[in-house]
C-alpha positions in Angstrom: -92.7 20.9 -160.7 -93.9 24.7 -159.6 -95.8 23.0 -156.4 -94.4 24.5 -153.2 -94.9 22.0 -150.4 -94.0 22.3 -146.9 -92.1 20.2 -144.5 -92.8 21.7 -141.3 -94.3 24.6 -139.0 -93.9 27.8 -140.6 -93.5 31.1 -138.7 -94.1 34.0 -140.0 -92.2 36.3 -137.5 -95.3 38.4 -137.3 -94.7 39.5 -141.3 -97.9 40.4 -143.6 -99.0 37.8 -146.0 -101.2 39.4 -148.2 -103.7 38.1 -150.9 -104.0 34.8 -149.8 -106.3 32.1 -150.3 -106.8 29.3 -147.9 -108.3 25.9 -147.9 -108.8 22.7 -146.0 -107.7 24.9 -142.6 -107.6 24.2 -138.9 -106.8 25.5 -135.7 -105.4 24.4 -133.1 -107.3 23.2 -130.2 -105.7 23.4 -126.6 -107.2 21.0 -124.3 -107.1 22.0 -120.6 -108.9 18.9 -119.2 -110.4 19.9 -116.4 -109.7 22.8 -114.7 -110.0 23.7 -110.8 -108.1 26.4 -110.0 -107.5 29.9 -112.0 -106.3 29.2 -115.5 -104.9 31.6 -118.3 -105.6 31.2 -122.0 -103.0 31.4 -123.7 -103.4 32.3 -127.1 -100.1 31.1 -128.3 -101.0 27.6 -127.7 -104.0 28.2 -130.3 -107.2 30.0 -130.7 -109.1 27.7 -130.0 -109.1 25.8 -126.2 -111.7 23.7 -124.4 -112.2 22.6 -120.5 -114.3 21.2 -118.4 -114.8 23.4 -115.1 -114.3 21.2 -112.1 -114.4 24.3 -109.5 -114.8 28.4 -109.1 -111.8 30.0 -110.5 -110.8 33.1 -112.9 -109.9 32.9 -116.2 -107.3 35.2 -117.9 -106.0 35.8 -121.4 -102.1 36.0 -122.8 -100.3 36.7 -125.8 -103.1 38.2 -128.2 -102.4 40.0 -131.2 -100.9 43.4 -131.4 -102.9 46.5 -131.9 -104.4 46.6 -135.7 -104.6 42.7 -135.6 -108.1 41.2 -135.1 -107.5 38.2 -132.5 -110.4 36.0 -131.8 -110.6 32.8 -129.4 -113.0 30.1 -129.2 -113.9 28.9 -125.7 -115.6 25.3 -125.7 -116.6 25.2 -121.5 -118.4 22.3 -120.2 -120.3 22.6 -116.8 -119.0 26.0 -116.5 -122.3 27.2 -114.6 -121.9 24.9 -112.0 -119.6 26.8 -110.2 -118.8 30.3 -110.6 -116.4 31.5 -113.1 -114.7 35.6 -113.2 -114.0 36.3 -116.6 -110.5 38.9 -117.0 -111.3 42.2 -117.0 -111.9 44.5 -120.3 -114.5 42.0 -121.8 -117.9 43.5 -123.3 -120.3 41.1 -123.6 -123.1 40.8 -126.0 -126.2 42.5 -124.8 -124.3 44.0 -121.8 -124.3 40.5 -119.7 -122.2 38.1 -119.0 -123.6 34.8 -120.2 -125.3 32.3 -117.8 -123.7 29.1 -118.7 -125.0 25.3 -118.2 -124.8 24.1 -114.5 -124.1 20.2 -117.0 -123.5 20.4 -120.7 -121.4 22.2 -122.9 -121.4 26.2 -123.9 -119.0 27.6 -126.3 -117.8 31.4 -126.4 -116.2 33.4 -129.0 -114.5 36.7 -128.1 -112.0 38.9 -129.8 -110.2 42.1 -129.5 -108.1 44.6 -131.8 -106.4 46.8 -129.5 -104.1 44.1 -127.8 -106.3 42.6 -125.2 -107.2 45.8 -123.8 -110.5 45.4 -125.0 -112.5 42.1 -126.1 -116.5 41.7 -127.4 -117.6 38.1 -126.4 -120.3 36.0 -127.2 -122.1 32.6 -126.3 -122.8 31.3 -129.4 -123.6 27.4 -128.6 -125.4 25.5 -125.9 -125.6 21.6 -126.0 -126.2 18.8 -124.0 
């Protein structure tokens, strides 16, 4: 039998795999709950996170991929324009503003950077009941 098969979480130490094909992915999905108070996103728990916003707060980033590395996270917010939310610093939004979220229902955002978090692009790219 040639079949590799794995037992448990790999980690790749930040090495290059290379020439890769993928299938039947995921990825992970940290849930927040709801949040009241100023919250960072933390990349390492996944790149993917969802909350529902249950007060005015700031949001901040962690732990993105280095320089050279696209990183990209998707933001699933629910009721995140009924209160007012600061965004971390360094993010260019498309067409130059900030998106204007659903006071009740659910927006998501997707925003990535390749310079280490210095810099992100970020987009809404879903708005549902």
């Amino acid at each position: 039998d040639t079949t590799p098969e794995l037992g448990g979480d790999l980690d790749g130490k930040g090495k290059v795999a290379s020439d890769l094909v993928l299938k039947d992915t995921g990825e992970t999905i940290k849930v927040h709950g709801t949040i009241t108070g100023n919250t960072t996103i933390d990349i390492a728990d996944g790149n993917a996170h969802t909350a529902t916003i249950g007060a005015a707060l700031t949001l901040s980033v962690s732990n993105p991929a280095p320089t050279g590395v696209l990183c990209a996270v998707t933001l699933r917010l629910v009721n995140a324009g009924a209160y007012s939310l600061t965004w971390w610093s360094g993010i260019s939004w498309d067409a130059a503003t900030a998106p204007v979220f659903q006071a009740a229902g659910t927006d998501t955002v997707v925003l990535f950077t390749t310079d280490g978090g210095t810099t992100w692009q970020g987009k809404l790219v879903w708005t549902s009941d």
